[in-house]
TORSE-861829 format. One line per field, with one value per residue: residue in one letter; chain; x, y, z of N, C-alpha, C, CB in turn. Coordinates in Angstrom, 2 decimals. Glycine has a CB too. Example, Ala and Ser with C-alpha at 12.3 -4.5 7.8 and 13.67 -1.06 7.14 Angstrom:
residuo: [a:s]
cadena: [A:A]
n.c1: [13.19:12.85]
n.c2: [-5.69:-2.25]
n.c3: [7.80:7.08]
ca.c1: [12.30:13.67]
ca.c2: [-4.50:-1.06]
ca.c3: [7.80:7.14]
c.c1: [13.20:12.90]
c.c2: [-3.30:0.03]
c.c3: [7.80:7.87]
cb.c1: [11.31:14.08]
cb.c2: [-4.47:-0.60]
cb.c3: [9.05:5.72]
This chain:
residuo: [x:x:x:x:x:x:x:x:x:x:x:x:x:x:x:x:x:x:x:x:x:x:x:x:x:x:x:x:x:x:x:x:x:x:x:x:x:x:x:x:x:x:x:x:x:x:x:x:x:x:x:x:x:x:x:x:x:x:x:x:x:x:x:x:x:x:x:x:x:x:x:x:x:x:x:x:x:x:x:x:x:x:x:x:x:x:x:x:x:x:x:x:x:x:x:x:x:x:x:x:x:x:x:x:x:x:x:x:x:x:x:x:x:x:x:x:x:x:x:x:x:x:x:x:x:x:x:x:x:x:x:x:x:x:x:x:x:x:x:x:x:x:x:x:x:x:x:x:x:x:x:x:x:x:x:x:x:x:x:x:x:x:x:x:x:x:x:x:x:x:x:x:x:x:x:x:x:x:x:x:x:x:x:x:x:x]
cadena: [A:A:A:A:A:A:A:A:A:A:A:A:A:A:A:A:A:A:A:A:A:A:A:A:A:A:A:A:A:A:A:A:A:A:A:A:A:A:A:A:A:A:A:A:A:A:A:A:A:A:A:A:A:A:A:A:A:A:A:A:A:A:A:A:A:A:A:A:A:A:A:A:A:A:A:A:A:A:A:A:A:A:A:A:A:A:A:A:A:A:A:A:A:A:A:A:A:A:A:A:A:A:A:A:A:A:A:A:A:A:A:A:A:A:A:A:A:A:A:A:A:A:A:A:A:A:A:A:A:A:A:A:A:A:A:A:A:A:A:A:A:A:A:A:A:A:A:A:A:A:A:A:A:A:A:A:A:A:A:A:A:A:A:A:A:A:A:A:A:A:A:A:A:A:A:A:A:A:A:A:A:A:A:A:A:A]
n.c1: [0.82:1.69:3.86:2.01:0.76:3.02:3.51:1.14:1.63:4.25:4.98:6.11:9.01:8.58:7.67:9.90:11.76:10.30:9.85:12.59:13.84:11.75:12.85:15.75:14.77:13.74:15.46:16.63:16.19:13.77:10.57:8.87:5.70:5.01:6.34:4.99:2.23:2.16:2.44:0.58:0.76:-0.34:-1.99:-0.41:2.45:1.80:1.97:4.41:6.09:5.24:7.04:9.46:9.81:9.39:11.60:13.94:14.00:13.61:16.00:17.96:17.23:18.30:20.83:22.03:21.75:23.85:24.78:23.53:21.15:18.31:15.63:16.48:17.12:14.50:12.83:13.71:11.68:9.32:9.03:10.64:12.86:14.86:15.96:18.77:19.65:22.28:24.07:23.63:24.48:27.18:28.45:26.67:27.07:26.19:23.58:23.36:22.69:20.21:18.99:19.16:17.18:15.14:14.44:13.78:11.37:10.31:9.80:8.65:5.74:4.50:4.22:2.58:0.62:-0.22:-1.14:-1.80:-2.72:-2.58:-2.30:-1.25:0.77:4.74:4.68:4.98:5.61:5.04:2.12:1.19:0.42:0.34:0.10:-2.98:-4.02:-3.31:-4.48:-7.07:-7.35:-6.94:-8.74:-11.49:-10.50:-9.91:-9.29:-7.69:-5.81:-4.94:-4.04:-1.96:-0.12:0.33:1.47:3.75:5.17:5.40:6.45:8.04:9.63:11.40:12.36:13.87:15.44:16.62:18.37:20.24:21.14:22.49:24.48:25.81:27.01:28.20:30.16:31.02:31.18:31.69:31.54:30.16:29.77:29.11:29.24:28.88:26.56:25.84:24.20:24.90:23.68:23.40]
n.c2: [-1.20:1.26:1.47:1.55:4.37:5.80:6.18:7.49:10.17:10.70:9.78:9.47:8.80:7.08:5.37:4.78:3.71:1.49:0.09:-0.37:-2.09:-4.35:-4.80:-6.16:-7.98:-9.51:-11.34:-12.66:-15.28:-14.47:-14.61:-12.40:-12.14:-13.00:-11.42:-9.08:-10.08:-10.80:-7.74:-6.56:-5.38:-2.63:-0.35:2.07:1.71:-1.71:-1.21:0.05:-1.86:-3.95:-2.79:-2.85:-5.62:-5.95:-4.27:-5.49:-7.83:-7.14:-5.83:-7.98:-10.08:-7.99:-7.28:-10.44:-10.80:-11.55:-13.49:-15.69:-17.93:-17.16:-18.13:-18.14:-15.83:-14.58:-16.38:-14.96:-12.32:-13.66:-15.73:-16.13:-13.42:-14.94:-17.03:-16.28:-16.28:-17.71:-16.30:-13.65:-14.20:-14.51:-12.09:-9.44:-7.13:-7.03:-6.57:-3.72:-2.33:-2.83:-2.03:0.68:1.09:0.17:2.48:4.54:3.91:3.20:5.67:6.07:4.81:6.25:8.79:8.11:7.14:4.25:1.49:-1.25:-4.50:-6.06:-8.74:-9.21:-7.44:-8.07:-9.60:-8.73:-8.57:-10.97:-13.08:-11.37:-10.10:-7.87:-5.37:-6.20:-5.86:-3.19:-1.80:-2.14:-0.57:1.55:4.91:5.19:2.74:0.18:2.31:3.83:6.15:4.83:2.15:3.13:4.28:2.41:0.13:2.47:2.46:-0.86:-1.88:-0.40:1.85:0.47:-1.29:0.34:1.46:0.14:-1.30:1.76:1.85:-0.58:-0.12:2.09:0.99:-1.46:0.01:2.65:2.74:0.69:-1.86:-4.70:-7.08:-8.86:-11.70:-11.98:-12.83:-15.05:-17.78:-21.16:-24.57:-27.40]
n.c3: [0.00:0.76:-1.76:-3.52:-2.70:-2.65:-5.24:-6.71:-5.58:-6.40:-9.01:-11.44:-10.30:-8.88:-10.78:-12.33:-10.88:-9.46:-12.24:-12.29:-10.42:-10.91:-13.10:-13.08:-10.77:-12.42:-13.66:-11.45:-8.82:-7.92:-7.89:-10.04:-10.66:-8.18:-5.99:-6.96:-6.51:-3.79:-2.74:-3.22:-5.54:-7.92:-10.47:-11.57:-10.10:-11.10:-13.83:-14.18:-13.11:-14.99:-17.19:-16.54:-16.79:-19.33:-20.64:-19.75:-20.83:-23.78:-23.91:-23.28:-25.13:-27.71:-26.50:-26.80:-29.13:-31.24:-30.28:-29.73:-31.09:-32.93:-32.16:-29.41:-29.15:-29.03:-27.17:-25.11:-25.23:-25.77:-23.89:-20.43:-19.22:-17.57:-18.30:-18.53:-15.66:-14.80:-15.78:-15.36:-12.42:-12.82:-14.14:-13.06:-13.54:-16.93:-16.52:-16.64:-18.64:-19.36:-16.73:-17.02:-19.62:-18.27:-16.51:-18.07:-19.57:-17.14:-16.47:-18.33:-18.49:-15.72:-17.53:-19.42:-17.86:-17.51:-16.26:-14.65:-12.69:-9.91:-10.34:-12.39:-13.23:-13.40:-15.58:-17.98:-21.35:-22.31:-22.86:-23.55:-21.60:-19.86:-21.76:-22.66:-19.82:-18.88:-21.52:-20.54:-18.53:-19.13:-19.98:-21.93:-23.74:-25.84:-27.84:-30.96:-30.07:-27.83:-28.16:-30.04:-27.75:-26.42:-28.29:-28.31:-25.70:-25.66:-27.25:-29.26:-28.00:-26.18:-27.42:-29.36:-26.85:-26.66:-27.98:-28.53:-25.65:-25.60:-27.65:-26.10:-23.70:-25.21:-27.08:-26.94:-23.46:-22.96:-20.90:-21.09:-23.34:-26.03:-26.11:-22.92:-23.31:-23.64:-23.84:-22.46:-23.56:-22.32]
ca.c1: [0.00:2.96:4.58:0.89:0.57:3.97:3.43:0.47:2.45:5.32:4.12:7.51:9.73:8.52:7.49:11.24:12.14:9.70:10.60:14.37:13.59:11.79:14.27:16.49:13.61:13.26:16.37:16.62:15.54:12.17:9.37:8.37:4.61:4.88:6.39:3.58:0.55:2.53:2.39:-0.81:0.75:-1.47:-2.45:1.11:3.57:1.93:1.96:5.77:6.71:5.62:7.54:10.74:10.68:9.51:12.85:15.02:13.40:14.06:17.22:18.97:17.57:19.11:22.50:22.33:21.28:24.79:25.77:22.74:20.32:16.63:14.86:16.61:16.70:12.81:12.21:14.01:11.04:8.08:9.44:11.53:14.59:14.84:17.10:19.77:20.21:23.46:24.91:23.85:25.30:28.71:28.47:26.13:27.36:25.52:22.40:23.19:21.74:18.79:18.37:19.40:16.38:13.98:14.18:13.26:10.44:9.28:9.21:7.05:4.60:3.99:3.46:1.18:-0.70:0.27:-1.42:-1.92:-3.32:-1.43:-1.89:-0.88:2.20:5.63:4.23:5.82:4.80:4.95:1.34:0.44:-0.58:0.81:-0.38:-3.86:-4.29:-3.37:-5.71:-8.50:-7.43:-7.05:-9.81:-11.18:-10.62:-9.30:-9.02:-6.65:-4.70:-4.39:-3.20:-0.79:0.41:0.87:2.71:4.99:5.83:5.44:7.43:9.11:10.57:12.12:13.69:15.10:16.39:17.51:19.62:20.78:21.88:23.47:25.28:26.27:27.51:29.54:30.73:31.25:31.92:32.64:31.64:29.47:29.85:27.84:29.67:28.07:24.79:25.74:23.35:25.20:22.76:24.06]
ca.c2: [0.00:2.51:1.95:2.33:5.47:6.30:5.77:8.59:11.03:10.89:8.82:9.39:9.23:5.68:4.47:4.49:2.33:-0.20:-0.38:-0.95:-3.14:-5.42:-5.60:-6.49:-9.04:-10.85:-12.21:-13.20:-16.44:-14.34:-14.52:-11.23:-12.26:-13.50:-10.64:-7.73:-10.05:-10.26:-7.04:-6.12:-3.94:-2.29:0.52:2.51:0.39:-2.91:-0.86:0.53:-3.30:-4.79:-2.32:-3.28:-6.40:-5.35:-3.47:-6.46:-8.89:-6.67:-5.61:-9.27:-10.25:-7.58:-8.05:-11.51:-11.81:-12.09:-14.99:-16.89:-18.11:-16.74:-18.60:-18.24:-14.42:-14.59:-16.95:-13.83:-12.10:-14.04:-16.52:-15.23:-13.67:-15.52:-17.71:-15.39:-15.91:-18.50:-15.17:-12.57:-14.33:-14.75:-10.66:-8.56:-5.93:-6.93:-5.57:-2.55:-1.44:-3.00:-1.23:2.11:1.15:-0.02:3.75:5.65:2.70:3.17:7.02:6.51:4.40:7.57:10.02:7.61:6.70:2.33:0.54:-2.69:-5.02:-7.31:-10.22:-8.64:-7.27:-9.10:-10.30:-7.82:-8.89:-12.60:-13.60:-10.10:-10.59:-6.38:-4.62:-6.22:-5.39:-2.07:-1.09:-2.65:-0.04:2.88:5.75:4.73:1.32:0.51:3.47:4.17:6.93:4.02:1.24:3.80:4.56:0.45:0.00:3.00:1.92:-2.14:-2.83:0.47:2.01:-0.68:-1.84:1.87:2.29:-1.48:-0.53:2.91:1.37:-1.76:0.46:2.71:-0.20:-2.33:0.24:3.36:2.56:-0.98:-2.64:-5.63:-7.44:-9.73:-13.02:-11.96:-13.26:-16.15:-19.33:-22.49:-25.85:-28.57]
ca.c3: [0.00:1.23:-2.60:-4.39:-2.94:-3.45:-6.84:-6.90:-4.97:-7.58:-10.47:-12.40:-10.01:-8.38:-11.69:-12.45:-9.10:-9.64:-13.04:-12.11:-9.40:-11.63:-14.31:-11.38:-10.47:-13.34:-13.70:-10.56:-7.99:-7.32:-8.78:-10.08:-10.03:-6.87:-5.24:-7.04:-5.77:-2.29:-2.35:-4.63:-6.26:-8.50:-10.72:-12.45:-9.93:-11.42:-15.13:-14.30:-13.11:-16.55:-18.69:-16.13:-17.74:-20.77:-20.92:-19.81:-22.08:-25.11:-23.64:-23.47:-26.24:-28.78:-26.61:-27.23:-30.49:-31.91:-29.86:-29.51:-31.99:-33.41:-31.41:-28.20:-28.34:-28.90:-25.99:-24.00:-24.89:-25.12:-22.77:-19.32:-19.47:-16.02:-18.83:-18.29:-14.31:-14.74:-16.71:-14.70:-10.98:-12.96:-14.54:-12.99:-14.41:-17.51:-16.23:-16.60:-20.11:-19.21:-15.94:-17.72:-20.22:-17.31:-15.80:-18.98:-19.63:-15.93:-16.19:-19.51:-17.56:-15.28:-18.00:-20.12:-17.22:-17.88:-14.96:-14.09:-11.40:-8.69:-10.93:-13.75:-12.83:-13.66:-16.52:-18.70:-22.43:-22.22:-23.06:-23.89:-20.36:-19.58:-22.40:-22.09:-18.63:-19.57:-22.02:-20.29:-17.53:-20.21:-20.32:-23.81:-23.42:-26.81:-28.90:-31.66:-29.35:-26.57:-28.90:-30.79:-26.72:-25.84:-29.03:-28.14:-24.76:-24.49:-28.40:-29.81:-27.51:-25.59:-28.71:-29.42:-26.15:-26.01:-29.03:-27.70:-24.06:-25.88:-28.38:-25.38:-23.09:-25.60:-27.71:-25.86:-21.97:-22.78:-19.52:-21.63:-24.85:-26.56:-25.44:-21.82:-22.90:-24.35:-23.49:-22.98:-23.14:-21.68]
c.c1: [0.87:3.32:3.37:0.65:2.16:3.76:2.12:1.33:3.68:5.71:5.83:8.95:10.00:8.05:8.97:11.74:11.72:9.99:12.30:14.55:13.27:12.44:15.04:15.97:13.94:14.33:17.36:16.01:13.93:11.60:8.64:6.37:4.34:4.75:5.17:2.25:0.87:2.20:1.39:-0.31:0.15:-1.67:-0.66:1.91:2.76:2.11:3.69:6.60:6.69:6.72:8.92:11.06:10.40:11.12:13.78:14.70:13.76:15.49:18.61:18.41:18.06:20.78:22.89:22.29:22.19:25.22:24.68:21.72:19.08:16.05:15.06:16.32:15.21:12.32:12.63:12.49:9.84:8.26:9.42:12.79:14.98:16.19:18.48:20.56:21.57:24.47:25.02:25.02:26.85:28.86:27.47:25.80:26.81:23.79:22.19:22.37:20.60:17.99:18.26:17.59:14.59:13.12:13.43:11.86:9.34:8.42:8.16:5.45:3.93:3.06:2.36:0.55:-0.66:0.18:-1.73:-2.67:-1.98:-1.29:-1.87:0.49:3.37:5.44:5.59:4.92:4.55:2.92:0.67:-0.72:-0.57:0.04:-2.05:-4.52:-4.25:-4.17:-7.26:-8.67:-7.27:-8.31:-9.61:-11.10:-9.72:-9.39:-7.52:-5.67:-4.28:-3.89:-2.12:0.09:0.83:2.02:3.76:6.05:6.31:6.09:8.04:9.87:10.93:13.12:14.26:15.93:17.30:18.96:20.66:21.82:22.93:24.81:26.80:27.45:28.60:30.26:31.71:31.81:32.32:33.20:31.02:30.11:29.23:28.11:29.27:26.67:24.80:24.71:24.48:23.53:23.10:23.02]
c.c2: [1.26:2.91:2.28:3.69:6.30:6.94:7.04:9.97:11.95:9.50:8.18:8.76:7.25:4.75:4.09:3.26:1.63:-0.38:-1.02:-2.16:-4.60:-5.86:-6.39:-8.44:-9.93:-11.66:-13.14:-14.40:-15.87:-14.13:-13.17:-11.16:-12.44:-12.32:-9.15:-8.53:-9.96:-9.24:-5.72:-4.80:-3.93:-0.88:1.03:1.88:-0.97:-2.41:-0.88:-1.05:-4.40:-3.95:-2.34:-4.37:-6.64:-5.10:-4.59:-7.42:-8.48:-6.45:-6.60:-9.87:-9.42:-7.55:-9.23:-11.94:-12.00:-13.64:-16.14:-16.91:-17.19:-16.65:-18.37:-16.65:-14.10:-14.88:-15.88:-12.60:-12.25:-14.96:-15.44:-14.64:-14.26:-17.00:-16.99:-15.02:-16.52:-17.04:-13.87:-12.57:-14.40:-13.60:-10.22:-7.25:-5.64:-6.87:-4.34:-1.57:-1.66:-2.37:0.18:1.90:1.11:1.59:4.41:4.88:3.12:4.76:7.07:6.09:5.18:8.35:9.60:7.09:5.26:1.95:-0.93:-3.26:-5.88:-8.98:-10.36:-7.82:-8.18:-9.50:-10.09:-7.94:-9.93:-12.65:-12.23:-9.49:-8.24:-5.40:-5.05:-5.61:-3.69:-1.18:-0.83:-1.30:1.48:3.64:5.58:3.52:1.27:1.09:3.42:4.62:6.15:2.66:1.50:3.93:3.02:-0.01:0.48:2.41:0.61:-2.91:-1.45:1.61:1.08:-1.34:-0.78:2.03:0.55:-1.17:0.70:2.04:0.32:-0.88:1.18:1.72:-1.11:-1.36:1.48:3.80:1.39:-1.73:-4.06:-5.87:-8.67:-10.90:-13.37:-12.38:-14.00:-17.61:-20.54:-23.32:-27.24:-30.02]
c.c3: [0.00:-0.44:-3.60:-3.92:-2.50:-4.73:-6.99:-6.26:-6.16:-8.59:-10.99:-11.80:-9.31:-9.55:-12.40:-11.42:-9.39:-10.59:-13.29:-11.22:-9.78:-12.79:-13.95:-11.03:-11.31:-13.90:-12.38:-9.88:-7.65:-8.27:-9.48:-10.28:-8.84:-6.22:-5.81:-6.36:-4.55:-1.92:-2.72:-5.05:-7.95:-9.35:-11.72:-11.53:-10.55:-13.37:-15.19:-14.18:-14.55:-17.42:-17.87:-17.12:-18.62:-21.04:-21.17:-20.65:-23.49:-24.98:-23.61:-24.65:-27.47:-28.17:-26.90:-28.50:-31.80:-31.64:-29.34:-30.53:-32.39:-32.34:-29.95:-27.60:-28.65:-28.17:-24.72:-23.46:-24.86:-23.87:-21.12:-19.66:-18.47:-16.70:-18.75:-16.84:-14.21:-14.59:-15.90:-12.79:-11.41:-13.24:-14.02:-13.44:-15.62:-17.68:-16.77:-17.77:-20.10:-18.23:-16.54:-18.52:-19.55:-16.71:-16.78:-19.33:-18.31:-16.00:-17.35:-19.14:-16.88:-15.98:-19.16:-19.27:-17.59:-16.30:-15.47:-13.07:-10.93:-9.41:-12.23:-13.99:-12.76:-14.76:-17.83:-20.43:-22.59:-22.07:-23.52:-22.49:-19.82:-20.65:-22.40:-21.09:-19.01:-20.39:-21.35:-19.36:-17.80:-19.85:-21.63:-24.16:-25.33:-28.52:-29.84:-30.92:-28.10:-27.14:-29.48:-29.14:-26.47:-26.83:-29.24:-26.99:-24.49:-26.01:-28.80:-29.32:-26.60:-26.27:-29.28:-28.53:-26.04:-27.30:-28.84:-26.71:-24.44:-26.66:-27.69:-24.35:-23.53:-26.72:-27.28:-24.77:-21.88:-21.76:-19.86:-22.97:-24.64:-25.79:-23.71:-21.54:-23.75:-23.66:-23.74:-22.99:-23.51:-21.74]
cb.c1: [-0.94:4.81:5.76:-0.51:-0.80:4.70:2.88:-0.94:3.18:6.78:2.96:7.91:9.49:7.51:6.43:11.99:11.62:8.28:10.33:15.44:12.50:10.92:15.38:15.31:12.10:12.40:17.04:16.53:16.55:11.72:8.42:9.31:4.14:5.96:7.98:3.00:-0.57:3.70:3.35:-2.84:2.48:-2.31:-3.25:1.62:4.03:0.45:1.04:6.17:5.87:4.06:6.88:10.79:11.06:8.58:13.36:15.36:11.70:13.34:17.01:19.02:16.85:18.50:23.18:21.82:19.91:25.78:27.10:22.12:20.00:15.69:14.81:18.01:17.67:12.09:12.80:15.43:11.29:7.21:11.16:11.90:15.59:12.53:16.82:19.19:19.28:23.70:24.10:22.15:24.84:29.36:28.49:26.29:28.51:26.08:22.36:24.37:22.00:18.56:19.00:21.27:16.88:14.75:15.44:14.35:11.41:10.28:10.35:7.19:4.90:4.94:4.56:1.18:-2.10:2.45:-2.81:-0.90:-4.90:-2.56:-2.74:-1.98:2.15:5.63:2.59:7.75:5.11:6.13:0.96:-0.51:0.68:2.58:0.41:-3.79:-3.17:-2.79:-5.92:-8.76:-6.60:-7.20:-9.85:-9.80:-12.78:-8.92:-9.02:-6.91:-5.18:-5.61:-3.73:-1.30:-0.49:-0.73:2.64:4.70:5.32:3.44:6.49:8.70:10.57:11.31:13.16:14.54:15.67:16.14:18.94:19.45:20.67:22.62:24.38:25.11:26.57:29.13:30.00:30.91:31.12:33.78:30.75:28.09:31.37:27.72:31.33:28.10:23.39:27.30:21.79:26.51:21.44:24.42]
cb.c2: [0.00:1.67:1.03:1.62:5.81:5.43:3.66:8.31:10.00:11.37:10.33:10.99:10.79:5.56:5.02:5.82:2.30:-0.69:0.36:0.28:-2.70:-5.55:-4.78:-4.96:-8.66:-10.46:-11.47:-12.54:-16.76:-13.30:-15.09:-10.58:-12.88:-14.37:-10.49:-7.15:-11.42:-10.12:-7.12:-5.82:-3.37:-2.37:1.27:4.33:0.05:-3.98:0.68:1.81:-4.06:-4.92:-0.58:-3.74:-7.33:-3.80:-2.42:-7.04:-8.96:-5.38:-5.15:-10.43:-10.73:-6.02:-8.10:-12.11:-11.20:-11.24:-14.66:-16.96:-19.17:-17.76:-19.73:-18.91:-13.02:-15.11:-18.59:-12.78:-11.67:-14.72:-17.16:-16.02:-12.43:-16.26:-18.01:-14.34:-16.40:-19.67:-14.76:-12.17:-15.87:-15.75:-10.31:-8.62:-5.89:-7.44:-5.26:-2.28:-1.79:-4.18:-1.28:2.19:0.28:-0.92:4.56:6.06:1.03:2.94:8.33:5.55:3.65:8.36:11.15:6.65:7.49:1.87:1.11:-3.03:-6.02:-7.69:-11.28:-7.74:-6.89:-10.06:-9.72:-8.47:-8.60:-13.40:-14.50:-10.56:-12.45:-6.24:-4.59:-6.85:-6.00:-2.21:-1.75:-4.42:-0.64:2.42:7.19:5.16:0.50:-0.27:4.93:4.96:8.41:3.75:0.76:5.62:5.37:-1.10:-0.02:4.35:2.16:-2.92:-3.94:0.90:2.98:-1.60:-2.76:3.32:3.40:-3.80:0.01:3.84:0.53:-3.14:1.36:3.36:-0.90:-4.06:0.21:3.32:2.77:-1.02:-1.84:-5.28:-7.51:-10.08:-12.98:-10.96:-12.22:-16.45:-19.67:-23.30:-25.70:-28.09]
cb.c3: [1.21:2.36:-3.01:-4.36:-2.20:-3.62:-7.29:-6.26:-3.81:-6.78:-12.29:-12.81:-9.33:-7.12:-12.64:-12.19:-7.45:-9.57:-13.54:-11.30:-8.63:-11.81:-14.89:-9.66:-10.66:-14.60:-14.45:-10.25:-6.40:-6.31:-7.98:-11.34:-10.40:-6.35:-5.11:-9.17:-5.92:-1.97:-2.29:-4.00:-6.27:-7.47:-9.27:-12.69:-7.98:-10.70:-15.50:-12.93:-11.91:-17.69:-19.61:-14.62:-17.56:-20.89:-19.70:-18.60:-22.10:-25.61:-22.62:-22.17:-26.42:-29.33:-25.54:-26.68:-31.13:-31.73:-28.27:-28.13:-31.72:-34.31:-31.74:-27.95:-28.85:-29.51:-25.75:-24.88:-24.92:-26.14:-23.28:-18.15:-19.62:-15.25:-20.19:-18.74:-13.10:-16.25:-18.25:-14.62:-10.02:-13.94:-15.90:-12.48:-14.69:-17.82:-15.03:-16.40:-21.66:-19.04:-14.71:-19.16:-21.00:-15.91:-15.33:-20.44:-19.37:-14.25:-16.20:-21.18:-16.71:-15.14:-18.62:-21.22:-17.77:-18.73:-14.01:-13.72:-11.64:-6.59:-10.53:-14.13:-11.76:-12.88:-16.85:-18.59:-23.41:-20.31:-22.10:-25.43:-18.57:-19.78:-23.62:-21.98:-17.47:-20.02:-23.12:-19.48:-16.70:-21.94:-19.81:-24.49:-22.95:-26.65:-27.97:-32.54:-28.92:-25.35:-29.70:-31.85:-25.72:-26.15:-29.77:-27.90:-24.02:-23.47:-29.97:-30.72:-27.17:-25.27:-30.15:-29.30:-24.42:-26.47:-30.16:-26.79:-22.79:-27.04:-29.00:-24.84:-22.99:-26.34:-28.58:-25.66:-20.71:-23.38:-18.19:-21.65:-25.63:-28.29:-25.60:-21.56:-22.97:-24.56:-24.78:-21.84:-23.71:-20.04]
């Protein structure tokens, strides 16, 4: 309750956080459904928590998608990227373009108003389970100007800034490279 009305207080500011948090999340041992119905979060934190791993989902799969197949960087994002925890406990560090992408993602959640419910949160795009929820929770329900808004936030930018942040990261400050998000399978 404390971070839902956070989250009205300063929309932008906590829709960033939870968005970083669950980027964070979802490649991690927890559940990122788990922990939003734990904690029903709801309304722009359960909107700002899908477009976290929105972010990281697009975000490992265009770093990966030199060194791992089609298919695998697709299952990043309809799948989990939760395939990516081996990779992240050995580099952490290769987070980072994805958290960078999570923040600007979370703060868009804010200023388009991108809610959610508690059991709709985590999701991210995986079943279309986030952008659903979303509209349904739109003024307008789904209108042109709220389908043109879902397709900005929850597929084109995510894959602009996933491009940007990757570009920035391995070319740039050159703390990542591709071979960091390689998949073995054993």
């Amino acid at each position: 309750e404390v971070v839902n009305n956070f989250t009205t207080l300063q929309p932008v500011l906590m829709g960033v956080l939870i968005s970083v948090v669950f980027a964070f999340l979802i490649v991690s041992p927890f559940s990122t459904v788990a922990v939003a119905t734990a904690i029903a979060l709801a309304g722009i934190g359960s909107g700002s928590a899908n477009l976290g791993v929105v972010a990281t989902s697009f975000g490992l799969a265009i770093a990966g998608w030199k060194v791992n197949s089609f298919g695998t960087s697709i299952a990043h994002i309809l799948g989990s990227p939760k395939m990516q925890m081996a990779n992240f406990v050995k580099k952490p560090i290769m987070l980072v373009p994805m958290l960078c992408n999570a923040a600007v993602l979370g703060a868009l959640a804010a200023i388009f108003n991108i809610q959610g419910t508690p059991m709709s949160a985590g999701f991210g795009i995986s079943g279309l389970i986030g952008p659903i929820n979303a509209i349904n929770l739109m003024e307008g329900g789904y209108s042109f100007g709220n389908i043109a808004i879902l397709i900005l936030v929850f597929l084109i930018a995510p894959i602009v800034l996933s491009l940007v942040f990757n570009y920035i990261f391995t070319k740039v400050i050159k703390i990542v490279k591709a071979e960091d998000y390689k998949l073995i399978f054993e």
